[in-house]
N, C-alpha and C positions, 0 to 999 in steps of 0.2 A: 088095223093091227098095230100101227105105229103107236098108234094115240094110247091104246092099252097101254103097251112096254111101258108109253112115258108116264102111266098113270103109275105101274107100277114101279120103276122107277125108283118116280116122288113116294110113295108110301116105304118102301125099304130103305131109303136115306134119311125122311123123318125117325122111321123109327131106331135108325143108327144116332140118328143125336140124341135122342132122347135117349138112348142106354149111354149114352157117354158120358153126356151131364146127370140123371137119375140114376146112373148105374145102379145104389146100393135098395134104391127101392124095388128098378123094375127086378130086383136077383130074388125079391121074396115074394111079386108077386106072380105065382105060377101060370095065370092064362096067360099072360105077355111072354113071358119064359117059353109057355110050351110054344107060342104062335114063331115065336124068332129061333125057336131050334125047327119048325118044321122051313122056317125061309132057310135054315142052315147059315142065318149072321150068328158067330161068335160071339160070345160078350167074354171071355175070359181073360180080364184085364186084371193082371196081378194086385196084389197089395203093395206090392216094389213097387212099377210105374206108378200108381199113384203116389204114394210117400214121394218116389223123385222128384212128381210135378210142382207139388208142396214144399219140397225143400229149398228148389229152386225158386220158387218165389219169396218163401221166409229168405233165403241167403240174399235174394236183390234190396227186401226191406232193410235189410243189414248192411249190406255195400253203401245204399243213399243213407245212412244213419252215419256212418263212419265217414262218409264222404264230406259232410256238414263240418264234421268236429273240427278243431283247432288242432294241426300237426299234421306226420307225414306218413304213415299207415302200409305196412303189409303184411295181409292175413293168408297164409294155405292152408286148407285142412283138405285131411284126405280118408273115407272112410276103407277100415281096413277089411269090410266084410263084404264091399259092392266095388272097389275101385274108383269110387266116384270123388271127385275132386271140386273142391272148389277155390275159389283165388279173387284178391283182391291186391292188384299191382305188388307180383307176386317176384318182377324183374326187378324193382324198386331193392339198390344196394345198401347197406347198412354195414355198419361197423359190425362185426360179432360180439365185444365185449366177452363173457366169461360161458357164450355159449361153447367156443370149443373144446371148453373144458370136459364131454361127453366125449368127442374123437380119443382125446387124450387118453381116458379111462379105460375106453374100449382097447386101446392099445393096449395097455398093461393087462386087462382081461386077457384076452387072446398071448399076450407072448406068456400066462401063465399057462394056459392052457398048452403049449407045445412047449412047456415045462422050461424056460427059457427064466423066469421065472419063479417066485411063490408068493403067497399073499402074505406070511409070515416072516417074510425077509424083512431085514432091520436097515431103513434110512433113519441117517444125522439130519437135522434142523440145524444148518451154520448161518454165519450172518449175509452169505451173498446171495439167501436165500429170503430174507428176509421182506412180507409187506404186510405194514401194518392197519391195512384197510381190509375189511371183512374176515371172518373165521376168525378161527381160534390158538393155530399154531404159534403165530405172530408172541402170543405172550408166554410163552416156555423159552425158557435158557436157550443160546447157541452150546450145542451139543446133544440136546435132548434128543431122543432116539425114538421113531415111531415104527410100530409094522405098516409095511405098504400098503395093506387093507385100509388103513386107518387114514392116512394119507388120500387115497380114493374117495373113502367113504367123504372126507372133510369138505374135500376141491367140489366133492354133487349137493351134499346136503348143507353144505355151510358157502358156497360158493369161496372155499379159504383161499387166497387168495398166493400162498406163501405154500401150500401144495405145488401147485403145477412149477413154481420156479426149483423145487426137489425134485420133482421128479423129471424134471429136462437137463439138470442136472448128473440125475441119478442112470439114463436113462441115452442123453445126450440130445442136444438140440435137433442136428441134421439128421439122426435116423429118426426122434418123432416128425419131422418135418418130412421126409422120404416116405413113412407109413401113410401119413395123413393125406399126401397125395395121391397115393396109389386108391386110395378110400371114397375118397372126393373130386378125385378130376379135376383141381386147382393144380395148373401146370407148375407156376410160382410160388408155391406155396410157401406161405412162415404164419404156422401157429399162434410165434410170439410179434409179429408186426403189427403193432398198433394200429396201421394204416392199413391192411386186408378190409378190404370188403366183403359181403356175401349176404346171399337172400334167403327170404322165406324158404323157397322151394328148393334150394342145393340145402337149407338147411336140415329139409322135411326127406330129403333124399338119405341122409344121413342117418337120421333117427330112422329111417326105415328099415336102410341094411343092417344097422346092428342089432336092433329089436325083431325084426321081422323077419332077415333074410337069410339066417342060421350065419352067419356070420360067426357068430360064438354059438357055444350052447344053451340049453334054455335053461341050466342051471347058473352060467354066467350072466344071464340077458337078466331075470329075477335078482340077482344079487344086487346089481346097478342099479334094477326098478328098484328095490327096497331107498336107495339111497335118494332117489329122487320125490320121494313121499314117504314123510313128510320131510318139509325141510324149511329151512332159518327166513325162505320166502318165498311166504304162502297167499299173500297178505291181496293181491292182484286181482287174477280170474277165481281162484281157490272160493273165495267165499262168497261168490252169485254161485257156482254150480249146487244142482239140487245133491243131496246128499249123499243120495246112490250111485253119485259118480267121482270116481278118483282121479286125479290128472298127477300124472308121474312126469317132471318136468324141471326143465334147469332155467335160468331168468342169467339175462345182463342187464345193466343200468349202468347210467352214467345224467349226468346234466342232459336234458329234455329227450333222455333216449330211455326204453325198457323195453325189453326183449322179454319173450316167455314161449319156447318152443319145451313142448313132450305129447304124451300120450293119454289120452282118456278114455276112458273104461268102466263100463258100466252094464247092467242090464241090455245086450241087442244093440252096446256101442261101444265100439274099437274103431278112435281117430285118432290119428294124427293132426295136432294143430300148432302150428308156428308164427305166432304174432309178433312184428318187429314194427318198432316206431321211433320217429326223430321229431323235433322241431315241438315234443308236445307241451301241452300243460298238466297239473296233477289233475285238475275238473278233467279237461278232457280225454285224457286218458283211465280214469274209474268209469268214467263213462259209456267208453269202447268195450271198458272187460265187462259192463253190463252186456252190451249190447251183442257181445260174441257170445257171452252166457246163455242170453236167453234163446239163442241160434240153438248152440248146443242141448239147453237143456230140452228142447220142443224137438229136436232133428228124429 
């Protein structure tokens, strides 16, 4: 009687592997179907668990890809319809450059929203506002007068550079610094400290309250998306992704650094992804936004 069970057993465990690895054939061929519902083995192995297994693999081909390159890498993306994350030295600190330029904006969203506030309030461009590296404010007169909208819009899509020093001004240093904590969990925090640090993943945390976690409303979260695609630089990951997908997104750079966190969007894909790098080359860094493309566009 022993010997049976073990015969049987072995026959119920073969035919558990073979629906694992075969799954998609043995579902259409019906005598193996009917034979494994009368053993009562399930085969009802979603289309998610698979896609997971797969993705998980493409993202390791993608870790040993980046990991080769010349420079200092870190990638989080997080998908916004399954929870599923994934990371590539994700702790790895970096300078922010003009990503917090997003905190920023968000602030003035929200304090317009509890009317604090308007989008059509009129800021001065003076001279101790003034940087003539990226954007466009930089070349209008000291005095010229912009709506705050405009202002916004310039600091996302133009990465201007002479925005955020109006409106920390306008606005005041220590109460955006006091907001920005409360946001981010940076006990220390200074928006304007050249020397802050911060990662992928406090970055991705970010982008996710304002966008995702009602934070504002979805008529404010839209308004910023608009400002984040397109914009003055697009030039990166923007042009491997396949068509039908948008990435709404703000970049820092500086000497062997570029940064490109936001959100993409497409057919069955809403991620978050935040890619920060130092130490790199130009090769090798067109190289990584291949190769996180081709992640994305296959995921």
């Amino acid at each position: 009687m022993k010997k049976q069970n073990l015969i049987i057993l072995a026959f119920i465990s073969s035919i558990l592997l073979l629906a694992i690895v075969f799954k998609n054939e043995l579902g259409k061929n019906s005598k193996i179907k009917n034979l494994l519902n009368e053993l009562n083995i399930n085969l009802n192995f979603s289309k998610e668990d698979t896609n997971s297994v797969t993705n998980e693999g493409k993202f390791q081909e993608l870790k040993s890809k980046i990991e080769r390159e010349e420079g200092i890498y870190g990638l989080y993306i997080k998908d916004m319809l399954n929870g599923k994350t994934y990371e590539i030295d994700t702790e790895e600190e970096f300078y922010p450059l003009s990503l917090f330029k997003i905190p920023i904006a968000y602030i003035v969203a929200r304090d317009i929203e509890r009317g604090e506030l308007k989008w059509d309030d009129t800021v001065v461009y003076r001279n101790e506002d003034f940087f003539n590296q990226y954007g466009t404010i930089h070349s209008f007169g000291y005095g010229s007068e912009f709506k705050l909208q405009k202002v916004v819009e310039l600091m996302l899509r133009e990465s201007d550079n002479a925005a955020p020093n109006i409106l920390k001004r306008h606005l005041g240093e220590d109460y955006l610094n006091t907001e920005f904590k409360k946001i981010s969990g940076y006990e220390t925090a200074d928006l304007f400290d050249e020397e802050l640090l911060t990662n992928p993943i406090k970055c991705g945390y970010l982008i996710e309250g304002i966008f995702y976690k009602k934070w504002i409303s979805d008529e404010s979260v839209n308004l910023l998306l608009s400002y984040l695609n397109p914009t003055s630089y697009d030039e990166a990951l923007n042009p491997y992704l396949n068509d039908n997908l948008t990435f709404y997104h703000k970049v820092g750079f500086s000497t062997a650094m570029y940064h490109n966190c936001g959100i993409i969007r497409g057919e069955n894909k809403d991620l978050i992804l935040c890619l920060m790098s130092k130490e790199i080359t130009d090769e090798s860094f067109d190289r990584v936004n291949q190769y996180v493309a081709e992640f994305v566009n296959n995921y």
